[in-house]
Structure formats: C-alpha cells, structure tokens
SEBA-163308 format. One line per 5 residues: their letters; for each residue x, y, z of N, C-alpha, C, O. Coordinates in Angstrom, 2 decimals. Each point is the difference from the previous one (the first is absolute). Example, Ala and Ser with C-alpha at 12.3 -4.5 7.8 and 13.67 -1.06 7.14 Angstrom:
<pts>
AS = 13.19:-5.69:7.80:-0.89:1.19:0.00:0.90:1.20:0.00:1.04:-0.02:0.66 ~ -1.39:1.07:-1.38:0.82:1.19:0.06:-0.77:1.09:0.73:0.51:1.11:0.17
</pts>
This chain:
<pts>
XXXXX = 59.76:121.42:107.74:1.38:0.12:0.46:0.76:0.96:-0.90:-0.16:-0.08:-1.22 ~ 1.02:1.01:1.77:0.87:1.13:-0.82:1.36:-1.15:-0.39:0.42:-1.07:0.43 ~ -0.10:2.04:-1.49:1.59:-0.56:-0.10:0.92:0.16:0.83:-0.04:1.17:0.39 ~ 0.93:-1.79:0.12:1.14:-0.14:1.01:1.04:0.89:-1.06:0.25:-0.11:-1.20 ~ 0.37:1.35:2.63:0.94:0.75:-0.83:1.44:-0.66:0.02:0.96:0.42:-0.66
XXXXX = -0.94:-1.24:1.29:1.49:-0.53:0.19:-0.12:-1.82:-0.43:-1.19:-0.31:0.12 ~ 1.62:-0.33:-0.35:0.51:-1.43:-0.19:0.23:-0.51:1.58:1.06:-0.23:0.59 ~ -2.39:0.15:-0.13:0.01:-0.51:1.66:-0.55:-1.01:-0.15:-0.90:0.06:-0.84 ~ 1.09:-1.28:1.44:-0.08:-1.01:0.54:-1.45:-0.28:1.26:-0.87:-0.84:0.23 ~ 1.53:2.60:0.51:-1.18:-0.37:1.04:-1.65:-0.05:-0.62:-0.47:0.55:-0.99
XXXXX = -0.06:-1.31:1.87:-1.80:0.00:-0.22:-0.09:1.53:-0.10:0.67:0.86:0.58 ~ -1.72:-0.72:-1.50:-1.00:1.32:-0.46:-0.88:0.19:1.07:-0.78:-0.92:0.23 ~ 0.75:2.30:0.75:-1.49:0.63:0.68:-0.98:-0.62:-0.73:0.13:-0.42:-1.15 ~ -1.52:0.35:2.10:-1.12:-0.05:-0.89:-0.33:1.22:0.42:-0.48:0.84:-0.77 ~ 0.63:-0.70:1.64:-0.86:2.00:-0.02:1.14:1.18:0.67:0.28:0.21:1.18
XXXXX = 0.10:0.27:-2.07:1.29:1.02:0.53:-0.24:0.90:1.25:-0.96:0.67:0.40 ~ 2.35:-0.94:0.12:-0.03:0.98:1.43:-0.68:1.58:-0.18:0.04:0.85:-0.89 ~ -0.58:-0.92:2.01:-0.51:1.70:0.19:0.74:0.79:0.57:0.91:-0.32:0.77 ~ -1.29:1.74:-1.19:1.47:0.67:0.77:-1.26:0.84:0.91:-1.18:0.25:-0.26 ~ 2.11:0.04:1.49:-0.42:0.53:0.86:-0.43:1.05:-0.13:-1.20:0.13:0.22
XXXXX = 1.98:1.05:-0.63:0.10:1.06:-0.76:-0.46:0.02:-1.75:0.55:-0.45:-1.00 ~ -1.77:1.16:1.23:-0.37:0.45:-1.52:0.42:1.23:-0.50:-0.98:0.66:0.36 ~ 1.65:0.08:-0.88:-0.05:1.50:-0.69:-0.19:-0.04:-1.08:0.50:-0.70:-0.89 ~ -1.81:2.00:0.86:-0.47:0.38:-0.95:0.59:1.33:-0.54:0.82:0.54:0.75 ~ -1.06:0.00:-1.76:0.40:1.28:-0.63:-0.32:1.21:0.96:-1.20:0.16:0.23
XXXXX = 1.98:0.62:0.29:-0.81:1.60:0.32:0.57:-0.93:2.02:0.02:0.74:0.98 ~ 0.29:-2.01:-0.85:0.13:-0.25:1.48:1.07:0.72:0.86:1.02:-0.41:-0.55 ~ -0.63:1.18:1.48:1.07:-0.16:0.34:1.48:-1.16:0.43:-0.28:-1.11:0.46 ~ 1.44:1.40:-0.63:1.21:-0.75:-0.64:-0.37:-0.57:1.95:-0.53:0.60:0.93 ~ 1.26:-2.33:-1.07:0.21:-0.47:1.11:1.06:0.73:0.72:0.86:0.39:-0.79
XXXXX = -0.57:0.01:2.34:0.88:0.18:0.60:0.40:-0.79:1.09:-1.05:-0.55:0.33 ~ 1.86:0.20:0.37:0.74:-0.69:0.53:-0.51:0.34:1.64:-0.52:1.10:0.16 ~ 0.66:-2.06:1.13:-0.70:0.36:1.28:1.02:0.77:0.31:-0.03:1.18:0.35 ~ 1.34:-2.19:-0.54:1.16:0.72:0.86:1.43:-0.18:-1.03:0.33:-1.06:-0.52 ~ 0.37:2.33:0.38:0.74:0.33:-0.67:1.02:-1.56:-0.27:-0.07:-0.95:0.79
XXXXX = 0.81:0.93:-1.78:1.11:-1.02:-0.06:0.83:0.36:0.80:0.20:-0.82:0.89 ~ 0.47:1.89:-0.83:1.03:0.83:1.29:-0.61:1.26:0.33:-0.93:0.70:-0.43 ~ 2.14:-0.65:1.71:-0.63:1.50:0.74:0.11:1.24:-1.11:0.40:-0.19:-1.15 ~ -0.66:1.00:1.48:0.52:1.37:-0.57:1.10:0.06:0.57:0.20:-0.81:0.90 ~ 0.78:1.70:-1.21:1.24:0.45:0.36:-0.69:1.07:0.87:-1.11:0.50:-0.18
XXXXX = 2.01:-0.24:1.18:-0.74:1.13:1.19:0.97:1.34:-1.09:0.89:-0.09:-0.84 ~ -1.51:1.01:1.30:-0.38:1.51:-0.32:1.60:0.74:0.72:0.00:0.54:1.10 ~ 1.21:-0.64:-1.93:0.95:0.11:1.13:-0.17:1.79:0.15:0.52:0.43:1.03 ~ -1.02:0.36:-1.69:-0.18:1.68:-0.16:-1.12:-0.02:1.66:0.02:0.72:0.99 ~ -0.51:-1.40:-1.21:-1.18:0.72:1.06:0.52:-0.42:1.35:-0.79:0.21:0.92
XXXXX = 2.15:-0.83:-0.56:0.26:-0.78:1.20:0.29:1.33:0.98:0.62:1.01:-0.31 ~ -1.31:-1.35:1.72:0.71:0.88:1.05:1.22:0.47:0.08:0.23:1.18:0.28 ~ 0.68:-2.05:-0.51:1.41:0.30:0.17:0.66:-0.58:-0.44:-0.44:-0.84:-0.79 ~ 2.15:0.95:1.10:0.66:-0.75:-0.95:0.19:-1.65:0.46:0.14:-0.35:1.17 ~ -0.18:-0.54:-2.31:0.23:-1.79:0.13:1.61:-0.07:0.30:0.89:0.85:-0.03
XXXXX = -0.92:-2.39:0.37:0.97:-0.33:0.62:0.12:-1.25:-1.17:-0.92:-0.81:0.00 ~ 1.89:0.65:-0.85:0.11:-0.44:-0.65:1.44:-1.31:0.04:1.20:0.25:-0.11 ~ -1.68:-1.22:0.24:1.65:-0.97:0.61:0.52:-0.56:-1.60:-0.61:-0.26:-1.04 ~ 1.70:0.24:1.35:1.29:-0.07:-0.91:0.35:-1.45:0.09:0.38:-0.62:1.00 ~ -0.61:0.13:-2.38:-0.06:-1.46:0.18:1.82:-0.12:-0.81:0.52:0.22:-1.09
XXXXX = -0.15:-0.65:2.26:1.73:-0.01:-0.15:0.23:-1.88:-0.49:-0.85:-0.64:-0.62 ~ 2.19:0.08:1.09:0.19:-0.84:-0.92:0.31:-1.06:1.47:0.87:0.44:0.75 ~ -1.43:-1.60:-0.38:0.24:-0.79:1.31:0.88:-0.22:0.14:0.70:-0.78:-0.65 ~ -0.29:1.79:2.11:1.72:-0.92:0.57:-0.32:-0.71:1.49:-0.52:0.41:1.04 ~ 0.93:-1.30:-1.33:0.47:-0.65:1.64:0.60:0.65:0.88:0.84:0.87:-0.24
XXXXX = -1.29:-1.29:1.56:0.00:0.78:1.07:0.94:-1.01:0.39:0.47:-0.91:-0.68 ~ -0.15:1.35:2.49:0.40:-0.85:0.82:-0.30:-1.45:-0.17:-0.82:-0.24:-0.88 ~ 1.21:-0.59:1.40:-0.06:-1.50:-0.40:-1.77:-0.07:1.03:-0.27:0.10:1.19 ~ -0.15:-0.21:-1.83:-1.40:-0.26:1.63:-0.87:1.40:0.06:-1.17:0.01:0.40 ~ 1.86:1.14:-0.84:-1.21:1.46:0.67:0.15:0.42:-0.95:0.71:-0.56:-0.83
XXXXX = -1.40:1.91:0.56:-0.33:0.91:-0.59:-1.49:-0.61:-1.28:-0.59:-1.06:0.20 ~ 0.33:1.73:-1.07:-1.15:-0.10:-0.48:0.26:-1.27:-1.19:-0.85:-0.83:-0.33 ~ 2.10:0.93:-0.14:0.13:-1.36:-0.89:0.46:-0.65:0.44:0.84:-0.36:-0.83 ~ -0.61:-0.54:2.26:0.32:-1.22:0.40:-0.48:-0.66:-0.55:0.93:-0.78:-0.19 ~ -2.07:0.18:-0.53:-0.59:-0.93:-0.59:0.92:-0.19:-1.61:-0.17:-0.88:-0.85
XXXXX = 0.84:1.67:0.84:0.66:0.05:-1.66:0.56:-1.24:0.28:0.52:-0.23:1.09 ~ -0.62:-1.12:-2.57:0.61:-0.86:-0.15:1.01:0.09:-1.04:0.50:-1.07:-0.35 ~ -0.03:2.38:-0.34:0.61:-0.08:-1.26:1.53:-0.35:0.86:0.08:0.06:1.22 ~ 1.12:-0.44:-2.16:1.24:-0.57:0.37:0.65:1.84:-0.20:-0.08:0.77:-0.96 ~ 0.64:-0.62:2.21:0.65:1.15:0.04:1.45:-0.16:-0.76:0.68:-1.03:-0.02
XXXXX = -0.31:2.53:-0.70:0.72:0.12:-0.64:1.51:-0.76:-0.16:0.58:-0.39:-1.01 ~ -0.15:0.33:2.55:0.96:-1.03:0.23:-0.03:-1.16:-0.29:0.94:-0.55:-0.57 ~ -2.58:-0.34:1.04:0.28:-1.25:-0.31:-0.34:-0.11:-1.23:0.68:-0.92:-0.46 ~ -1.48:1.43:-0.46:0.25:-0.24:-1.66:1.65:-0.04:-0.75:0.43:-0.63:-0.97 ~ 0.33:1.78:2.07:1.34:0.36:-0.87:0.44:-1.82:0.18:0.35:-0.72:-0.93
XXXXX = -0.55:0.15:2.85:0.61:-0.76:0.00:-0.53:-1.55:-1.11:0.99:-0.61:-0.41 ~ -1.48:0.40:0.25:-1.43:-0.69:-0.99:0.58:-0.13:-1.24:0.24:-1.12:-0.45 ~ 0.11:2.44:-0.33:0.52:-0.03:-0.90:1.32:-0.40:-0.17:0.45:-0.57:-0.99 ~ 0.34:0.99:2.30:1.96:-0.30:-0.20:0.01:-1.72:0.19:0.73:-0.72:-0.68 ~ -1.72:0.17:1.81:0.45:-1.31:-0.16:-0.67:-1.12:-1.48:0.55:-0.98:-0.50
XXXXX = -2.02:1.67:0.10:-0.38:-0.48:-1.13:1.60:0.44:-1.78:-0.12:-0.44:-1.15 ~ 0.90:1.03:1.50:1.27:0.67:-1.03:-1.22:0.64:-1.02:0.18:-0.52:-1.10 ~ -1.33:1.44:1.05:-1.08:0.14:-0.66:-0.19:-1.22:-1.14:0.07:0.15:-1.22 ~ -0.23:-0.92:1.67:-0.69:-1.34:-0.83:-1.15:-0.46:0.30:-0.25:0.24:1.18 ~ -0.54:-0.77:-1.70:-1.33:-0.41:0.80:0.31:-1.31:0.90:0.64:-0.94:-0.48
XXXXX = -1.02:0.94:1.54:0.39:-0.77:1.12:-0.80:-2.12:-0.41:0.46:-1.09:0.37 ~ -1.87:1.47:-1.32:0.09:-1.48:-0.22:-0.15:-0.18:-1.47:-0.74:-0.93:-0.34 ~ 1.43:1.79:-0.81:0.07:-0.99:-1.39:1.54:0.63:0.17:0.92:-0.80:-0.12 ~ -0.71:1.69:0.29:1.84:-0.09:-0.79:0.12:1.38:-0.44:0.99:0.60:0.42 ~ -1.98:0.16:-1.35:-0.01:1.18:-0.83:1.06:0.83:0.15:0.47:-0.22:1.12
XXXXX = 0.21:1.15:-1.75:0.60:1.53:0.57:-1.11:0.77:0.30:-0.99:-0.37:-0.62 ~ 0.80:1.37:1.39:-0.97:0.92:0.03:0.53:1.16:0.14:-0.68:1.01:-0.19 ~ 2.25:-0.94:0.64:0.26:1.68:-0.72:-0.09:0.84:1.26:-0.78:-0.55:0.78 ~ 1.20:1.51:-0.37:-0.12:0.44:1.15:-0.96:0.80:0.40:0.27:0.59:1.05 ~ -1.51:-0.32:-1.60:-1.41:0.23:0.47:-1.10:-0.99:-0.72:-1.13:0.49:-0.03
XXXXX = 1.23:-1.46:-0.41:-0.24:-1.14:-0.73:-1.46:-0.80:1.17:0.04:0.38:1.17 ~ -0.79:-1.03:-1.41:-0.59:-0.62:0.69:-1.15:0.55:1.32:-0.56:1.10:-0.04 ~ 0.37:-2.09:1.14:-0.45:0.64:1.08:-0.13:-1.22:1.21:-0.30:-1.19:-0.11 ~ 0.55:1.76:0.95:-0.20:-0.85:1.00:-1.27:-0.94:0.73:-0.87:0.77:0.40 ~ 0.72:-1.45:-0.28:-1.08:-1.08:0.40:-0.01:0.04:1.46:1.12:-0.20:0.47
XXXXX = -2.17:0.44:0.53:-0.02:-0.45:1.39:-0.28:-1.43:-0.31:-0.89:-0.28:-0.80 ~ 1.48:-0.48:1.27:-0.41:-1.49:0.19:-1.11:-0.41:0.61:-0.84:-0.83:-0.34 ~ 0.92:1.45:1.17:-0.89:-0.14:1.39:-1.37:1.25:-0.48:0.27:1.17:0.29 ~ -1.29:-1.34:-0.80:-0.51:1.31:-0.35:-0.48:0.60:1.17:-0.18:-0.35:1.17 ~ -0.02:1.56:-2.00:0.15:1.16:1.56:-1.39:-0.11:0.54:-0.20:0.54:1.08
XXXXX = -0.91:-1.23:-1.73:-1.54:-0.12:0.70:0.34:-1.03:1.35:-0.62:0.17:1.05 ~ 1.87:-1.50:-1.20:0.11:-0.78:0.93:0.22:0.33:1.34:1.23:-0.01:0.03 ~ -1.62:0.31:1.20:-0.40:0.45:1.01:0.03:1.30:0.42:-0.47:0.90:-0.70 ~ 0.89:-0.75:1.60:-0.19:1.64:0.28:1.41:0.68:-0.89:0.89:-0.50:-0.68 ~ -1.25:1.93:1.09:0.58:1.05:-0.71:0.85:0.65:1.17:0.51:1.05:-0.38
XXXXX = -0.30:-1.26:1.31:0.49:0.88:1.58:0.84:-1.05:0.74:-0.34:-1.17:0.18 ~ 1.50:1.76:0.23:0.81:-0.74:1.02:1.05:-1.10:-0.34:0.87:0.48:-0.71 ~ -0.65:-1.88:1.00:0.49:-0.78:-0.50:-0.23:-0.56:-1.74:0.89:-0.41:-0.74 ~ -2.37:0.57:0.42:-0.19:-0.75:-1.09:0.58:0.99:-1.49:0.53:-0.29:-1.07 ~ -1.08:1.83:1.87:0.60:1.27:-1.10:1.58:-0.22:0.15:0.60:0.34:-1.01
XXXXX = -0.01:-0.70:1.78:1.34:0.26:-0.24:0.70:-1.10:-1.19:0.73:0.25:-0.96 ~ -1.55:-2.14:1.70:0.34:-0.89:-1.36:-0.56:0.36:-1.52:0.64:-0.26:-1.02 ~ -1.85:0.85:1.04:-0.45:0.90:-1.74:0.90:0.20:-0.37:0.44:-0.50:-1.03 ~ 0.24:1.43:1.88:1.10:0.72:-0.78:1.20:-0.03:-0.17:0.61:0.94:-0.52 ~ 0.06:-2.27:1.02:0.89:-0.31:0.33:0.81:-0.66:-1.53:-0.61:-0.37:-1.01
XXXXX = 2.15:0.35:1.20:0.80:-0.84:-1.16:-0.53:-0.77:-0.25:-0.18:-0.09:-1.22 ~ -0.44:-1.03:2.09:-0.01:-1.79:-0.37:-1.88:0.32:-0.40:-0.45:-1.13:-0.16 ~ -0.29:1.77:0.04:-1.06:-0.10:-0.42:0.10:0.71:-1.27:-1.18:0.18:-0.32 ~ 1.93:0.33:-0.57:0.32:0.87:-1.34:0.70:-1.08:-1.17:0.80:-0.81:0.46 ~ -0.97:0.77:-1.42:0.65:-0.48:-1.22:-0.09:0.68:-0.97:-1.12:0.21:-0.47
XXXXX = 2.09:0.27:-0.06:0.10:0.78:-1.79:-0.45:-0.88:-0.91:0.65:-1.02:-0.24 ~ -1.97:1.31:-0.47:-0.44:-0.71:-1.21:0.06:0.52:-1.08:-0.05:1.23:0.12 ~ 0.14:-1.60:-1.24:-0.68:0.60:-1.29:-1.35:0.40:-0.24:-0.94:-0.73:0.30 ~ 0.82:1.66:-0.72:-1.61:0.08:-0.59:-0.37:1.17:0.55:0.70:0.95:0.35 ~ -2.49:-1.19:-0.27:-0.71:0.60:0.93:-1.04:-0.38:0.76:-0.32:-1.05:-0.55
XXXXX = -0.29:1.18:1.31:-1.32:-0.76:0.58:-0.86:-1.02:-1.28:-0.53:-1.10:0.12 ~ 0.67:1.95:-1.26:-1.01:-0.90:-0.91:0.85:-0.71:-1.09:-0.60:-0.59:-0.91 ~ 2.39:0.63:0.96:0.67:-0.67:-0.49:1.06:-0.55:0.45:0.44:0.48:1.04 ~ 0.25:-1.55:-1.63:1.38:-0.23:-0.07:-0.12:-1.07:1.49:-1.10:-0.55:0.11 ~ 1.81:0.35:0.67:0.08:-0.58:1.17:-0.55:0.62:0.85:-1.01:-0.61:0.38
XXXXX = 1.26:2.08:0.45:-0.85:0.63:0.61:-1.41:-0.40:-0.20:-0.76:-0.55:0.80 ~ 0.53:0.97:-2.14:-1.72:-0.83:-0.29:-0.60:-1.32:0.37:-1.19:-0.21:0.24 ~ 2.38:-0.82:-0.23:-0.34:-1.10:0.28:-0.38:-0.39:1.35:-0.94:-0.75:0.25 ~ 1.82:1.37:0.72:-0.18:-0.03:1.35:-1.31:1.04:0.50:-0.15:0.09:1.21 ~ -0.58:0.51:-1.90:-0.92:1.06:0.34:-1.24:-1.29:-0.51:-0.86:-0.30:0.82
XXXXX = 0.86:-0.26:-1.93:-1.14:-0.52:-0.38:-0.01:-1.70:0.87:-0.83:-0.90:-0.09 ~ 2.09:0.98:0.90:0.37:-1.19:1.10:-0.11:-1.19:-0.92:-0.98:-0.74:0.01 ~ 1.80:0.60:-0.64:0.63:-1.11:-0.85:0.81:-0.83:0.79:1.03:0.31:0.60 ~ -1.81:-1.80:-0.66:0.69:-1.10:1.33:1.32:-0.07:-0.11:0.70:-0.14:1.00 ~ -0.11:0.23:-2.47:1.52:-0.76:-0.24:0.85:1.93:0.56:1.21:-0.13:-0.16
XXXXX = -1.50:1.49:0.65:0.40:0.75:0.06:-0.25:0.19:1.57:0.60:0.92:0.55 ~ -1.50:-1.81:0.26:-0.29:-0.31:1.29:1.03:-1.27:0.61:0.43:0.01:1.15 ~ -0.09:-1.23:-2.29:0.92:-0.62:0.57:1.55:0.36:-0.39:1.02:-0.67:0.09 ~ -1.15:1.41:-0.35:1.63:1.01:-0.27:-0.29:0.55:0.80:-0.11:0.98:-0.75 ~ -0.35:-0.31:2.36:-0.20:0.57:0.53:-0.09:2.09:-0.17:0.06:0.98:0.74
XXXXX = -0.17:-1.20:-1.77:-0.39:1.41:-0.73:-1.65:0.74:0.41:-0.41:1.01:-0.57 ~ -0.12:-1.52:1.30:-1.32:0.74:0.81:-0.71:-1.37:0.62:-0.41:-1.03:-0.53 ~ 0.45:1.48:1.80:-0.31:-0.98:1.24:-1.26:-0.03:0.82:-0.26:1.15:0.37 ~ -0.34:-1.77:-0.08:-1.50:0.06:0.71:0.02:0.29:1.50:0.85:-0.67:0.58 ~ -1.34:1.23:-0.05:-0.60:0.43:1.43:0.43:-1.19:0.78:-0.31:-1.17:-0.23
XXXXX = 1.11:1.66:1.25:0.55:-1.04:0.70:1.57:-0.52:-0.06:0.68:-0.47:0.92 ~ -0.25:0.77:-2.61:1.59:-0.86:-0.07:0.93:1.47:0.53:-0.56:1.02:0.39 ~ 1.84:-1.17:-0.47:0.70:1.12:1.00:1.27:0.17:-1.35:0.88:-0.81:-0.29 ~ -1.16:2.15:-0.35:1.14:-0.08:-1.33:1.50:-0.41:0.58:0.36:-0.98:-0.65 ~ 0.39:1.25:1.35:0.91:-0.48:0.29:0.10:-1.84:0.62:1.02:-0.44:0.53
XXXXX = -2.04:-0.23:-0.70:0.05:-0.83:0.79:-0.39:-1.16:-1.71:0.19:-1.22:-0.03 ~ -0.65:1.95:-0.98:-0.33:-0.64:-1.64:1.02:0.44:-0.70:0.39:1.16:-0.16 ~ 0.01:-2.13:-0.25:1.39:0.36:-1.60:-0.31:0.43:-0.92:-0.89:-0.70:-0.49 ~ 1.25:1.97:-0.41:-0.32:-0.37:-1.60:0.89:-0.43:-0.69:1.21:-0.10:0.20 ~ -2.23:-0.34:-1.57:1.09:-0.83:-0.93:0.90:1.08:-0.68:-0.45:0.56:-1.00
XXXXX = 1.57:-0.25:1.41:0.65:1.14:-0.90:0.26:-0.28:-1.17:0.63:-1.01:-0.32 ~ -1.04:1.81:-0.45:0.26:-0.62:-1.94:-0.45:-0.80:-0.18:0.70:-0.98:-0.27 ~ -2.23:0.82:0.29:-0.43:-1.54:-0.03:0.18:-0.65:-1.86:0.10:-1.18:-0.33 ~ -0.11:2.06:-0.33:0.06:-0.47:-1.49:0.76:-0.26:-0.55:0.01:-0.63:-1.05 ~ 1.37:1.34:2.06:1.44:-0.79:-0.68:0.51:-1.05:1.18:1.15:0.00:0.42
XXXXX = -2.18:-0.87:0.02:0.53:-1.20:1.00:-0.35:0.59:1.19:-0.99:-0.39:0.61 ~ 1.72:1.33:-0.17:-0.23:0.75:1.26:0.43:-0.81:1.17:0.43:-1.15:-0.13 ~ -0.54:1.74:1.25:0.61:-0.08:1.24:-1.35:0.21:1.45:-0.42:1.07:0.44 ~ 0.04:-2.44:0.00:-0.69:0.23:1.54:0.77:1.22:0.91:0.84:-0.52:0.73 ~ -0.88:1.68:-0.61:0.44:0.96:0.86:-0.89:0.82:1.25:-1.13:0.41:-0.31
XXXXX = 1.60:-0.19:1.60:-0.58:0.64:0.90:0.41:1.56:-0.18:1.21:0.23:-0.09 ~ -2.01:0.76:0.03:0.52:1.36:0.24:-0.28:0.24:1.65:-0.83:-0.30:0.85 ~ 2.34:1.19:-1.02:0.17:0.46:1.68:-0.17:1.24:0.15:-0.20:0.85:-0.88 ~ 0.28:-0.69:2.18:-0.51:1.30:0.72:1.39:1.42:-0.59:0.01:1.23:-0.09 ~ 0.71:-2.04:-0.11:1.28:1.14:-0.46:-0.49:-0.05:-1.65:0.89:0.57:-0.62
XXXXX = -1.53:-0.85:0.05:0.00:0.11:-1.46:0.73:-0.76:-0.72:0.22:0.59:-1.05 ~ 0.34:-1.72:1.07:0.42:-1.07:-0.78:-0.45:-0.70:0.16:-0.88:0.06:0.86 ~ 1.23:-1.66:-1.76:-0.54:-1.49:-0.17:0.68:-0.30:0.87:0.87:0.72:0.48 ~ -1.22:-2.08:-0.04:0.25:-1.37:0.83:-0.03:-1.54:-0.93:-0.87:-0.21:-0.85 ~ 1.51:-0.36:1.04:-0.38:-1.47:-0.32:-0.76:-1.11:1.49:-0.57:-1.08:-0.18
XXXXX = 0.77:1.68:1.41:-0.52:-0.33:0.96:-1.50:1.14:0.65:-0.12:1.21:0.20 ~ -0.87:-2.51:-0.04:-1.07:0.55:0.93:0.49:0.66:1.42:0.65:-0.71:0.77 ~ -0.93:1.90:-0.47:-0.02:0.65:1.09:0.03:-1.14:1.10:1.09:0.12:0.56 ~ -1.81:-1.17:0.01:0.26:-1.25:0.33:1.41:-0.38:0.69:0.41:-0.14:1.15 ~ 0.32:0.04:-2.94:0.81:-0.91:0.04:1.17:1.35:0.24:0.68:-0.25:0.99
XXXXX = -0.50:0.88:-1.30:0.87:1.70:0.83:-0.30:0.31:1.01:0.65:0.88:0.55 ~ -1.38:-1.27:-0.11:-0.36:0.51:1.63:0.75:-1.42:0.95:0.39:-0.01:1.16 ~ -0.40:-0.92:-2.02:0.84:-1.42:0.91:1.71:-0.10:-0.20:0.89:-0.47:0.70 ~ -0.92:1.27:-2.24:1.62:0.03:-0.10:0.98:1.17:0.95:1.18:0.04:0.37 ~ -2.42:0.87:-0.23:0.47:1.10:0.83:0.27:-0.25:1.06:0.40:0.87:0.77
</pts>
C-alpha cells in the first residue's frame, strides 16, 4: 500500500485505476472531436453586406399588439403613481426611501398566469405594485422574492389564484401598521372592494 496524499478517511484502492489513455514521450498532444465553440465566421470573405439588428431598450406597445405585448414591467405612470401614494416610503416597514430610493414589488409575480390580455393588464396594474426597500436579495423586497410567510401574510407577494386588489397589505407593518386595500385610483382603503361596492 502507498502513502495516502491527503488525510482521507475514505478506504484505500487495492489496485489503482487505469487510464484509458497512455502517453508516451515523442506521442502526439490529445485533440478534442469537436471544438468547445464554433469559430467565429470569416466576416472579410462574406458575399455581401450583413444585416446587423440594433438591440434597442424594450418599450411597450399598444395594450395587447405589437411585439412587446407580453411586457410585464409597471409602465412609467403607474410606478410614478406607486410611488405618490406609497409618500416614497416603503409600503410594509415604514423606511424613507428618498425619491429614487427602493423598488417596486409585483405582488402577484409576473410568472403567475399569462402575460396577454386581461391578466397583462392586472401585472401591471396600481393594486399589484408596492414600494419596498432593498433589492431582490435584500431588505423587504428580498424578503418577498425569497417568499417569506410573515411578508405573504402582509399581503406583500401573493400566490396564483388570490386577486391583489381583492388581499390587504399590512401598511407599516413594524410600526403597528394598518390592514389596507389598494385601489384602482392609487390610494389606500380601510374597506375590501366588497364592502365599497355595497356602500356604493
């Protein structure tokens, strides 16, 4: 038996692996069947001239057509509105965040059903948005990304099936906070859509 080069634990070979490959002195070097990547094509020797597309920056189209209907990001308006009714604070601890401070949370994440028609319009809508602190991998935002139950029963990110306007969040949940509905105009409620639709 040889000496063990490391402080292993595991059982010792009794007869060491063979290698498939022997090289000897004077052998030629191994080469590979098929490259790791392509070659880059030969752009001097091309027939003619390429057509080269211009990777610009995604805007939304019409509500429903054009090539980014599927976009779920919150258009410029409803972030402005997002932010005026959050007063830029984070919508569930309290924080200041300053007037580019934070980021907004879909509640509803944008993988939850389709991307086209009725369901793209709630993505993107006021009552599916909240101003958090952080970022995806911190602060509150983070919490609701890594789906933290006590940031699920503050209604701060919701499962397939619940309807954001139809779930409260806890506004300010760390300084006591407040059960609130967000509405379609961009402010709070103390009443479920429900109970406004009977007073109305």
């Amino acid at each position: 038996m040889t000496a063990r080069a490391w402080n292993s634990t595991l059982p010792q070979r009794r007869k060491p692996l063979r290698a498939k490959t022997v090289l000897r002195a004077g052998d030629k070097p191994l080469r590979r069947r098929k490259p790791l990547w392509a070659a880059a094509p030969d752009v001097t020797a091309s027939a003619g001239p390429t057509r080269v597309k211009k990777a610009g920056p995604k805007t939304a189209g019409a509500a429903g057509t054009g090539k980014n209907s599927g976009d779920t990001s919150f258009p410029p308006a409803v972030r402005a509105a997002i932010r005026k009714r959050a007063g830029n604070c984070c919508e569930a601890c309290g924080i200041d965040l300053g007037d580019e401070g934070g980021q907004i949370q879909h509640r509803l994440a944008r993988k939850s059903g389709g991307r086209r028609g009725a369901m793209r319009l709630l993505l993107r809508s006021v009552v599916n948005g909240a101003l958090e602190c952080g970022t995806p991998e911190t602060g509150c935002h983070g919490l609701c990304e890594s789906r933290d139950r006590d940031m699920h029963e503050a209604g701060f990110w919701l499962k397939e099936g619940q309807h954001p306007a139809d779930v409260p969040i806890l506004w300010h949940g760390r300084s006591g906070g407040a059960r609130l509905w967000l509405t379609d105009d961009g402010g709070y409620s103390e009443y479920s859509p429900a109970a406004r639709g009977e007073a109305a």
